[in-house]
Each structure stands twice: as C-alpha cells, then as structure tokens.
N, C-alpha and C positions, 0 to 999 in steps of 0.2 A: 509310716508302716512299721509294723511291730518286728523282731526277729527275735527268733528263740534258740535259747545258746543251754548247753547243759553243762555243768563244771561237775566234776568229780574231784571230791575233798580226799587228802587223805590227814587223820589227825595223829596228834600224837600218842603213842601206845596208851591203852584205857581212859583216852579223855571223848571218844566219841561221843559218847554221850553227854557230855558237859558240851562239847564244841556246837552238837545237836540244838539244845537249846539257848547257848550264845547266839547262834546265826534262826532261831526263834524269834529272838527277843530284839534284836541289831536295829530292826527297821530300815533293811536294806530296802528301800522300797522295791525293785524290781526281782525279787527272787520274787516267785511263784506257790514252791512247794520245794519239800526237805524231805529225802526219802533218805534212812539207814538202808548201805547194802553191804556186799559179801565179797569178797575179793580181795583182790589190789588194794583200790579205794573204801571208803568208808561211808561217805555220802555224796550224793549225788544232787545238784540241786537245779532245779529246770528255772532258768533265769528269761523273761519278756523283757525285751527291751526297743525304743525305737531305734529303728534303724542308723540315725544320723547321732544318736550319742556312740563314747566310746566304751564299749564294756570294760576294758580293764582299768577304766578312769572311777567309770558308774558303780563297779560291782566288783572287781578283783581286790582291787588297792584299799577296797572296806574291808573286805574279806581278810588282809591280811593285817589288818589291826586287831584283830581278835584275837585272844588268845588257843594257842594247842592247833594251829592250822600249819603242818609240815609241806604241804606241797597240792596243787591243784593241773585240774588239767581240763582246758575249755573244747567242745566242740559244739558249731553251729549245724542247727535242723534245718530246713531248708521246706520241704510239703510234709503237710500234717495231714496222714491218713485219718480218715476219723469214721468208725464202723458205723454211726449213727447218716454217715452219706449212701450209705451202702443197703438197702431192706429189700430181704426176700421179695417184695412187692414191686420192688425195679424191676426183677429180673422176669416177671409175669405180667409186667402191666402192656 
C-alpha cells in the first residue's frame, strides 16, 4: 500500500529556485510533484511511497545530497479527500 508523506524544503537564501530544478532533475523516483510556496519553507514536495520502505532512507538522505537544501520538515497524510468522490448528483440521486 502506497502512503503519502509531504516534506517541506527550506533552501538556502536565493537558491530556491535552482534547488527547484535540482530536485526536478534528481530522479528521486518517489517524489510526485514540486510546488514553490510562501512562508517558512520554500518548497513543498508531496512524496508516494510504499508503505514498508523507509522514507528517510528512500527520499530524505537523497534529498540531502543535493545541493542548497538547509533544512526539511516531513509530515504524513493519512485519507485523501478527493472532490471528484463527492458530485452534486449524490446528494439527489
């Protein structure tokens, strides 16, 4: 079974976007997708993974061979609402 862990990067001053397409180009197989955000952190990266591997073996400890990655921060999802489970047409059928 898959579980989905999200890390929030933070880079180092003005390399976000260089970090952005390091972790593009990496071939971490289990990242997902690479969102720049606004805050704290920098980017945020929704990682799939199966369950019975270890994320920080699979996907941190890559992470941290890259260059300009100052610090991360993992939390796991757990149910995935998904609006497309949800249609007007439930609530009247």
């Amino acid at each position: 079974m898959m579980q989905r862990f999200f890390v929030f990067v933070r880079a180092d001053p003005g390399k976000t976007h260089d970090l952005g397409l390091a972790l593009a180009q990496s071939g971490i197989e289990h990242i997902r997708d690479i969102s720049s955000i606004s805050g704290k952190w920098d980017l945020l990266l929704r990682v799939e993974i199966d369950n019975r591997r270890d994320i920080s073996e699979d996907v941190i400890a890559k992470l941290f061979k890259l260059p300009h990655i100052r610090k991360t921060k993992t939390i796991v999802a757990y149910k995935v609402y998904d609006p497309a489970d949800y249609t007007l047409d439930d609530d009247f059928g």
